[in-house]
C-alpha positions in Angstrom: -190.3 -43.8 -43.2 -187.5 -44.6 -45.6 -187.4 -48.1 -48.0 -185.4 -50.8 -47.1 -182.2 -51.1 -49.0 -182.6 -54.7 -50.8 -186.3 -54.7 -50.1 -188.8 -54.9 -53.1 -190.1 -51.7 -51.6 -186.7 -50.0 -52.6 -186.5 -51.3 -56.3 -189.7 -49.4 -56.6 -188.2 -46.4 -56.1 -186.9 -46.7 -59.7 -190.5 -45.6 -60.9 -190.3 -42.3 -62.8 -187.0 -42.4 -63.3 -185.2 -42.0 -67.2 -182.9 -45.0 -68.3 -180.6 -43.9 -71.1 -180.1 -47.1 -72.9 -176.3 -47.5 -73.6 -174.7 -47.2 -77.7 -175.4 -50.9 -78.4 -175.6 -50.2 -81.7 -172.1 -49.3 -82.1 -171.0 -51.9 -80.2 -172.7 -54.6 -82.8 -172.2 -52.9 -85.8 -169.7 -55.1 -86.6 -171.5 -58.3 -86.4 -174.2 -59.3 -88.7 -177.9 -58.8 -88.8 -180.8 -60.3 -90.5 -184.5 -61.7 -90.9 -186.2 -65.1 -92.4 -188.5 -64.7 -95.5 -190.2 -66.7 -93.7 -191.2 -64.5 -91.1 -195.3 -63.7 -92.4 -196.2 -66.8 -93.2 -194.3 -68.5 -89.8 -196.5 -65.6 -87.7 -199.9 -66.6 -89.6 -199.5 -70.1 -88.7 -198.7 -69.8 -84.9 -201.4 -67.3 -84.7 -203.4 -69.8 -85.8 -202.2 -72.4 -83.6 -202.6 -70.5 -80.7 -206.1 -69.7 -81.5 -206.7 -73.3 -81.5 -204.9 -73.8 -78.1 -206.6 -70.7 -75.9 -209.0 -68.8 -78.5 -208.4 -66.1 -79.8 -208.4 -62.7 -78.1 -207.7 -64.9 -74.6 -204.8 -63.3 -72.5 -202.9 -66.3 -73.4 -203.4 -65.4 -76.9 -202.7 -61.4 -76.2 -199.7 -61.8 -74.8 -197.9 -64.4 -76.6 -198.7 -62.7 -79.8 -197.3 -59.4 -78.4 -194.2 -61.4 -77.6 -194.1 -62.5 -81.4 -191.8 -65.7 -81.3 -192.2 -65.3 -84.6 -190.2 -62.2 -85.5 -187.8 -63.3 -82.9 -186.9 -66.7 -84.7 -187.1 -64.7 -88.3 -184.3 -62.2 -86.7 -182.1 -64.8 -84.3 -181.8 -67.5 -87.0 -182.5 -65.7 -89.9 -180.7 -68.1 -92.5 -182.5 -71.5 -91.1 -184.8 -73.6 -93.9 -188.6 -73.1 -93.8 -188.8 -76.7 -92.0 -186.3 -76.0 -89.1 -187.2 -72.6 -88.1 -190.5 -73.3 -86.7 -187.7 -75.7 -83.6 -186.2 -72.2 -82.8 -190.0 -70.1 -82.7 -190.9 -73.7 -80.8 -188.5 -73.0 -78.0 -188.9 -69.8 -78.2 -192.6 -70.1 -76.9 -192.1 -73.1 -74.9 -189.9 -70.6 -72.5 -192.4 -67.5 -72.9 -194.8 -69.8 -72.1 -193.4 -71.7 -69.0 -192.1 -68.2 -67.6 -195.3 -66.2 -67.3 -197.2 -69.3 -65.6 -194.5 -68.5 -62.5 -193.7 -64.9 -62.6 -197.1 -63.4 -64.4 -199.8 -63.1 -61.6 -202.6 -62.5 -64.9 -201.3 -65.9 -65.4 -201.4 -68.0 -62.3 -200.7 -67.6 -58.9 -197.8 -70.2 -59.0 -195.5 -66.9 -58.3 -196.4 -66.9 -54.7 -196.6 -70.3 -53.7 -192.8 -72.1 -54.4 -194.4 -75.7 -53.3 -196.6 -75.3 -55.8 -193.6 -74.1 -58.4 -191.8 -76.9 -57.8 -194.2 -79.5 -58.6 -195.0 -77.8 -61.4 -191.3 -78.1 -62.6 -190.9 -81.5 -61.3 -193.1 -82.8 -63.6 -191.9 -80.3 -66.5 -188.2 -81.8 -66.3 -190.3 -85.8 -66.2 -191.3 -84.9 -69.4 -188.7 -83.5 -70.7 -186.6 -86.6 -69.6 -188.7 -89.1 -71.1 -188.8 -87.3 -74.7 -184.8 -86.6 -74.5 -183.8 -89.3 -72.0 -181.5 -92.2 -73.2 -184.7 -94.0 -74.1 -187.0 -91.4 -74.8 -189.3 -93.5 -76.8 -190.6 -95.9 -74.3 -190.6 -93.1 -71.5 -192.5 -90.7 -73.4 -195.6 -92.9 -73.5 -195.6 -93.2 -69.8 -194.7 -89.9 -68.7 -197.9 -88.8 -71.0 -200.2 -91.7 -69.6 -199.2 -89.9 -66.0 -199.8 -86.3 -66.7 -203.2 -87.6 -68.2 -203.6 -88.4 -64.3 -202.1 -85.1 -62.9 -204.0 -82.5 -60.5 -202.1 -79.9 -62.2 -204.3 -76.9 -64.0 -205.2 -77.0 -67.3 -203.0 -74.0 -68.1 -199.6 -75.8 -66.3 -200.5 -78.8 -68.3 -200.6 -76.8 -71.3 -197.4 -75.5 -70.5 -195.7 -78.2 -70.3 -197.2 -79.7 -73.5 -196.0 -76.8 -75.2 -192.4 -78.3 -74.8 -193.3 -81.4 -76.8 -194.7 -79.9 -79.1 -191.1 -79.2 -80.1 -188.8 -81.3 -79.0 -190.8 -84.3 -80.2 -190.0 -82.9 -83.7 -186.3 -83.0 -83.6 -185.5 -85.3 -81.0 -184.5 -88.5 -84.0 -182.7 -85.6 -85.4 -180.2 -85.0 -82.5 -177.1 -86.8 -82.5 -176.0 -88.0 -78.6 -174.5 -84.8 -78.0 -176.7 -82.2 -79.3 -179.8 -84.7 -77.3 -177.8 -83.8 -74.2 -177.1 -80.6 -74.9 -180.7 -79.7 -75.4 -181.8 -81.7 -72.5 -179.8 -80.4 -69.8 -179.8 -76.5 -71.0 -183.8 -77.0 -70.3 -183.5 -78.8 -67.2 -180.9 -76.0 -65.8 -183.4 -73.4 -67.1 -186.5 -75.3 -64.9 -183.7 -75.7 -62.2 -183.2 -72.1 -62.4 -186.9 -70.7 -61.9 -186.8 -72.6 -58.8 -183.8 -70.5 -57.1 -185.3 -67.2 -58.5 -188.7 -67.5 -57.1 -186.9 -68.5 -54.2 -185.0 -65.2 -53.9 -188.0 -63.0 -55.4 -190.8 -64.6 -52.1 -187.1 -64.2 -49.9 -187.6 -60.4 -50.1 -184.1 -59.5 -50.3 -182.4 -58.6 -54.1 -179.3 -60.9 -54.5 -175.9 -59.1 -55.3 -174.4 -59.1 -58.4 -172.5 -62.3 -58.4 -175.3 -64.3 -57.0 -177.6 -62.7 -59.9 -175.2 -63.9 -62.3 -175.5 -67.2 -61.5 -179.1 -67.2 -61.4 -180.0 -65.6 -64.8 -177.6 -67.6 -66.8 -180.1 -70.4 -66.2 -183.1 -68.5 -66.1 -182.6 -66.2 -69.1 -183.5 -70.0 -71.4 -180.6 -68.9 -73.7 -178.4 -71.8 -73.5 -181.6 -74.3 -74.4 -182.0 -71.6 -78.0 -178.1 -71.9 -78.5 -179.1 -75.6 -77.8 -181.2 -75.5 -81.0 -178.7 -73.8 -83.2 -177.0 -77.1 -84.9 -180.3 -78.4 -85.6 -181.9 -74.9 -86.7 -178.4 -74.6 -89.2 -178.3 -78.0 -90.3 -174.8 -78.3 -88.9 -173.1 -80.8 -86.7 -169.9 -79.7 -85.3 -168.9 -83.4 -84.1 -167.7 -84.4 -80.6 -164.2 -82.8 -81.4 -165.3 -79.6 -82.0 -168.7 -79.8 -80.2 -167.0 -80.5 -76.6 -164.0 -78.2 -77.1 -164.0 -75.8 -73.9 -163.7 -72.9 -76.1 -167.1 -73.6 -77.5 -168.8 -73.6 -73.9 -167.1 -70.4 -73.9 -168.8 -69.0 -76.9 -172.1 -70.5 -75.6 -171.6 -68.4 -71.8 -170.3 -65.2 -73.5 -173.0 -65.4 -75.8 -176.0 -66.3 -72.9 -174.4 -63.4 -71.2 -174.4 -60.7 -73.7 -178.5 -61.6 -74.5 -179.4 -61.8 -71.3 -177.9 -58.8 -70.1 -179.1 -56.9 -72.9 -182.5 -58.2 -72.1 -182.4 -56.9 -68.5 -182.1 -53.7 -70.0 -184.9 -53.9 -72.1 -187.3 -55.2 -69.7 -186.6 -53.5 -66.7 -189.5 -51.0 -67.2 -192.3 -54.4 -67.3 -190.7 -56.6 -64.5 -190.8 -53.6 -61.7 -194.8 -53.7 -62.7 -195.0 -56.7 -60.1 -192.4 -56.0 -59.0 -189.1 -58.1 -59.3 -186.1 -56.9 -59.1 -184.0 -60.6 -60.4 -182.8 -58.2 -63.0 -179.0 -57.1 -63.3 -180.1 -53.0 -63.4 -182.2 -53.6 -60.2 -179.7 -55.7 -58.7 -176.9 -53.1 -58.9 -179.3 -50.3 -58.7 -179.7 -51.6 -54.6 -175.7 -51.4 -54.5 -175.3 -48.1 -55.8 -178.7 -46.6 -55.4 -177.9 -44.9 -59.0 -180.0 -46.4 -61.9 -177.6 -45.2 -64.5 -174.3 -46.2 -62.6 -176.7 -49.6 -62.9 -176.8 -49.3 -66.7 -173.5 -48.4 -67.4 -172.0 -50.9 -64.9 -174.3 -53.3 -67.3 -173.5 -52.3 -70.3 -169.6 -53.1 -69.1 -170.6 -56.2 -68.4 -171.8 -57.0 -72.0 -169.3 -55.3 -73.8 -166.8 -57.7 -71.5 -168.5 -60.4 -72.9 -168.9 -59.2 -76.5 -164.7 -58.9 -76.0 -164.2 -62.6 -74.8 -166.7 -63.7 -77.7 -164.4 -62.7 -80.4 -160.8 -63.5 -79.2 -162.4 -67.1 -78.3 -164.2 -67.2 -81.4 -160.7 -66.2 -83.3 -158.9 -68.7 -81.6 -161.6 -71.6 -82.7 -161.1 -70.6 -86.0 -157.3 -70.3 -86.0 -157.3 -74.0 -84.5 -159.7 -75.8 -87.0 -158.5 -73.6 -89.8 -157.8 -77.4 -91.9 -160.7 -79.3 -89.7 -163.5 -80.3 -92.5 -165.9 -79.2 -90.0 -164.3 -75.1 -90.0 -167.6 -74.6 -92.0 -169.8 -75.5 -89.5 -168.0 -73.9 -86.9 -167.8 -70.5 -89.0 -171.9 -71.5 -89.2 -171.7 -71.6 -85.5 -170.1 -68.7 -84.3 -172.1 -66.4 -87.4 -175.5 -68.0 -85.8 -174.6 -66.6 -82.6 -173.8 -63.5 -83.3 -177.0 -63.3 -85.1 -178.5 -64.3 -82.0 -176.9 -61.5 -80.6 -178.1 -58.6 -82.5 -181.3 -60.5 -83.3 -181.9 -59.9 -80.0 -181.0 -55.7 -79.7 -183.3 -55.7 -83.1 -187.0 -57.6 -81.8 -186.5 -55.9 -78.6 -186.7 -52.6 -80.2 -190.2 -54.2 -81.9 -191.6 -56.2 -79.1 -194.8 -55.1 -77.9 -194.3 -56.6 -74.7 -191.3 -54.2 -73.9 -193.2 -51.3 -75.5 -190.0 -49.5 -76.0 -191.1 -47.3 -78.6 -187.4 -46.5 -79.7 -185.7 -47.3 -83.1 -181.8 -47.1 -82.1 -179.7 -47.5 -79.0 -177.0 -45.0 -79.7 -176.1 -44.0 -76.3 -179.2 -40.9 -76.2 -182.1 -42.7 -76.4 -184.2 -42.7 -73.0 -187.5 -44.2 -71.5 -189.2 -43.0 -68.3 -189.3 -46.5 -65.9 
């Protein structure tokens, strides 16, 4: 009986097969790397929180430590201070966390009921709202005194804890803009697990353009980039700050991460399956996986394109603005994001990759 095109029975048709990862390296090479000093000591401690949170050796505690926030803070913001890189690990886990309560059946079984979902982010984007909100001071008090009162499971609670736990932090830090910033990249991300557990239970993949839109949210990118000012110690100002060519720097920069990261994880999401991934997606319109790749790849090299003539023009505008420092801090800290990301990836237990470059020959068996 043949698979249905568009079906999750098709995307599994993908098992077995080789991706060749694309030369990512070569496209990069040109923008800057690093990694925090920081990195041991900022692994020991969450370790240790953790521990503290779900004991250690619990799955919780498995698999966040295989993510290693950690390493991925040390290598996205590798130049932030000792206090403010702990924000950037923060959201880092925050999202990890919140994800695989909805798409991680080891987890919960939140991914196949979407009633169920959306209370759970309801109440995530309450609490968010009262920390970040125009008053968040007053709010916050009640929003806790509710969830003290909610039916939700321990482990949802916990999740949405977990986003307190830094935004609390550096809320009084957050100017009006960078508050709003923050707030609404998280709510679009909670937004956005809604419409893709809605299309994952629909049984039919999305097409490209319909993808797009759903991962920009979903991929949490935009709530990092959110942290970036703070993480830098930098404040670009309402001038600079709400200058359309920064939001473009912030979507070209959301795309290129998260489209690398479809690549990377292709291999663990078809292990449910999903197929809210941009190889899958176009792997159900050309029923080749490494048209899918390439096709991809395109995409992020279009982006990497748009980065730098936008980030060229920024810097050609404000070449005289007293803040050209901290938008030369800006556009460096996401282009560190960037190839922070290509670098972890390669390290990430929770990929598994086992691979050490991405120089166009490099292959894993899906």
């Amino acid at each position: 009986m043949p698979l249905n095109l568009g079906s999750h029975d098709y995307v599994q048709t993908l098992k077995g097969q080789t991706l060749i990862f694309p030369n990512l390296d070569e496209l990069f090479k040109s923008w800057p790397t690093g990694i925090s000093p920081y990195y041991k000591g900022l692994r020991r401690r969450y370790g240790n929180e953790l521990a503290k949170i779900y004991g250690k050796g619990s799955k919780h505690y498995e698999v966040l430590m295989a993510v290693d926030v950690s390493l991925l803070a040390s290598i996205w913001a590798p130049y932030a201070s000792v206090d403010r890189l702990p924000a950037f690990q923060g959201q880092a886990s925050f999202l990890y966390v919140f994800d695989d309560e909805l798409d991680t059946p080891i987890h919960s079984d939140l991914l196949y009921d979407l009633d169920a979902g959306n209370r759970f982010r309801a109440k995530t984007i309450a609490y968010m709202k009262s920390i970040l909100g125009d008053n968040p001071k007053g709010s916050a008090s009640t929003a806790e005194a509710n969830s003290r009162k909610s039916s939700l499971p321990a482990n949802l609670e916990l999740a949405i804890q977990s986003f307190g736990a830094v935004a609390k932090p550096i809320a009084p830090f957050l100017t009006k803009r960078q508050r709003e910033l923050y707030l609404q990249a998280n709510i679009s991300y909670v937004n956005g697990t809604g419409e893709e557990q809605r299309v994952e239970l629909s049984g039919c993949a999305p097409n490209i353009g319909e993808y797009m839109g759903i991962r920009a949210a979903t991929g949490g990118v935009k709530s990092m980039i959110a942290v970036l000012e703070y993480a830098l110690e930098i404040d670009l100002e309402d001038e600079i700050g709400y200058d359309p060519d920064v939001d473009t720097l912030y979507e070209e920069a959301n795309i290129i991460i998260f489209l690398c990261n479809d690549l990377f994880s292709l291999r663990r999401e078809l292990a449910y399956p999903f197929y809210c991934n941009s190889v899958a997606v176009l792997y159900h319109e050309h029923k080749d996986l490494q048209v899918a790749v390439d096709e991809t790849f395109k995409m992020i090299s279009d982006s990497k394109s748009m980065f730098d003539a936008t980030a060229n023009r920024l810097l050609e505008r404000y070449d005289s603005h007293p803040k050209l420092d901290a938008l030369e801090a800006l556009v460096n800290g996401l282009k560190l994001m960037s190839t922070g990301n290509v670098a972890w990836s390669k390290q990430a237990k929770r990929y598994s990759l086992g691979v050490e470059k991405f120089d166009g020959a490099t292959s894993i068996t899906i």
